[in-house]
C-alpha positions in Angstrom: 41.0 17.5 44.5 40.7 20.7 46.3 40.6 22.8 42.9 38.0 20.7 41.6 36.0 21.3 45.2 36.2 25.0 44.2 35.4 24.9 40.7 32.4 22.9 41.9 31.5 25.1 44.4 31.7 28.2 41.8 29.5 26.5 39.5 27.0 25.7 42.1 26.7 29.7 42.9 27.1 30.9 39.2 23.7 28.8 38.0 21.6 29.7 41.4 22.6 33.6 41.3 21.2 33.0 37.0 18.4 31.1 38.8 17.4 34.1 41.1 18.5 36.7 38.7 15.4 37.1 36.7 13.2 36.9 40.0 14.5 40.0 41.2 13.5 42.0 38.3 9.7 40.9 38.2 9.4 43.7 41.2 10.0 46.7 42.8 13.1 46.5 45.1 11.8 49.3 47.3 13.4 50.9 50.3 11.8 52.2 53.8 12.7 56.5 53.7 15.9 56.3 55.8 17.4 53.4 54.3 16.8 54.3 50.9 18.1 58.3 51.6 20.7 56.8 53.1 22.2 54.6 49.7 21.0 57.2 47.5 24.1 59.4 49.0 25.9 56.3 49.3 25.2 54.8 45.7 25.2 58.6 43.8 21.2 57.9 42.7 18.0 59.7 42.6 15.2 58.7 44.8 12.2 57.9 43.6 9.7 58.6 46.7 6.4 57.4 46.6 4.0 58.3 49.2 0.9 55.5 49.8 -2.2 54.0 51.6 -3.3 50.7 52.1 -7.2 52.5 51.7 -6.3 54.4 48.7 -7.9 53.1 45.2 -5.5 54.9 43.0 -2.4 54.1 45.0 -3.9 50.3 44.1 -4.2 50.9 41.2 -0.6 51.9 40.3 0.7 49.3 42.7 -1.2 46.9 40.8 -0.8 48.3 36.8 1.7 50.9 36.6 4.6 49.3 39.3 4.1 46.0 37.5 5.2 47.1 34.3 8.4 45.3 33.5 9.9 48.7 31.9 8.8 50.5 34.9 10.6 47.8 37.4 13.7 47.7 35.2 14.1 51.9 35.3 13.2 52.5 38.8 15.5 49.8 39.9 18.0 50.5 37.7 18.5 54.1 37.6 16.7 55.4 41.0 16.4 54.3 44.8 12.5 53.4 44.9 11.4 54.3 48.2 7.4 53.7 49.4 6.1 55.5 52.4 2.7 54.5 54.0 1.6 57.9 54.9 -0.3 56.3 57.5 2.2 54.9 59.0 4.8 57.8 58.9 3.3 60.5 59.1 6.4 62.8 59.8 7.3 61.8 56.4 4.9 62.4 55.1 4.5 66.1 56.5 7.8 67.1 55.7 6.6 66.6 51.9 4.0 68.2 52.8 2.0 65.4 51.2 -2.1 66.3 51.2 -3.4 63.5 48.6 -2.6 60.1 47.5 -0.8 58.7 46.1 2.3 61.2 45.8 4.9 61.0 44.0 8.9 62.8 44.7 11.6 62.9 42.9 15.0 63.6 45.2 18.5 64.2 43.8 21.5 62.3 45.2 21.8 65.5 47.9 18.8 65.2 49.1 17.0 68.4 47.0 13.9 67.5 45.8 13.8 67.6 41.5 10.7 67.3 41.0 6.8 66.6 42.2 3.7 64.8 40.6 0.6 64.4 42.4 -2.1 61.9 41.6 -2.5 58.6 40.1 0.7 58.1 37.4 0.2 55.7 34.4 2.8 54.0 32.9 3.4 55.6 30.4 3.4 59.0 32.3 5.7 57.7 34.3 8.1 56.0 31.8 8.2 59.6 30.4 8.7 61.2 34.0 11.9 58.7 34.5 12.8 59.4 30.9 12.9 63.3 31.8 15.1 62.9 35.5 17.6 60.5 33.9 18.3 62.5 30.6 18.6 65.5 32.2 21.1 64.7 35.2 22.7 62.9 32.2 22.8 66.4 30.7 24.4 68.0 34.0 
């Protein structure tokens, strides 16, 4: 009887985590700066930094285009730790990447050394190739 409790129990879990697995990857799992720093160390991934505002059209406009790309959400939360900073908000972030237009974009190695840099409004297709370019070469290292 007690078995049976389990096995019941097991089954219960095993169809909702399938239920809420295909939820998960319909968005962005992103990450506030120090939490997401903080598991990039602890997880050995890239951060992918993206610097925001809530008045800026082209930071819209990737939120709503280029982040809901399902190829976009699969690589970013599969190969990088997405962070999004409201440059508003955190503003010491944002100066210490020296960030001067919106939106902003960072790439950051597992150390903490910044890879690489693109400024302006990404596409997705840009940035497929961007995330194609960081994960083939630390593949390459």
């Amino acid at each position: 009887m007690k078995i049976a409790k389990v096995l019941i129990l097991l089954l219960v879990l095993l169809a909702g985590g399938a239920a809420s697995g295909p939820a998960a990857a319909d968005k962005i799992e992103w990450h506030t700066y120090d939490s997401g720093m903080a598991r990039s160390k602890f997880e050995k991934k890239k951060v992918f930094l993206h610097f925001y505002a809530d008045w800026c059209k082209y930071c819209a406009d990737m939120e709503n285009k280029t982040f809901k790309d399902p190829a976009v959400i699969a690589a970013l939360n599969r190969n990088f730790i997405p962070i999004r900073v409201d440059s508003d908000r955190d503003k010491q972030t944002a100066s210490l990447y020296r960030v001067k237009g919106l939106p902003d974009t960072w790439f950051i190695s597992e150390s903490g050394e910044v890879i690489g840099h693109r400024p302006g409004y990404i596409s997705t297709d840009q940035l497929m190739g961007l995330l194609n370019v960081v994960m083939t070469s630390a593949a390459a290292k």
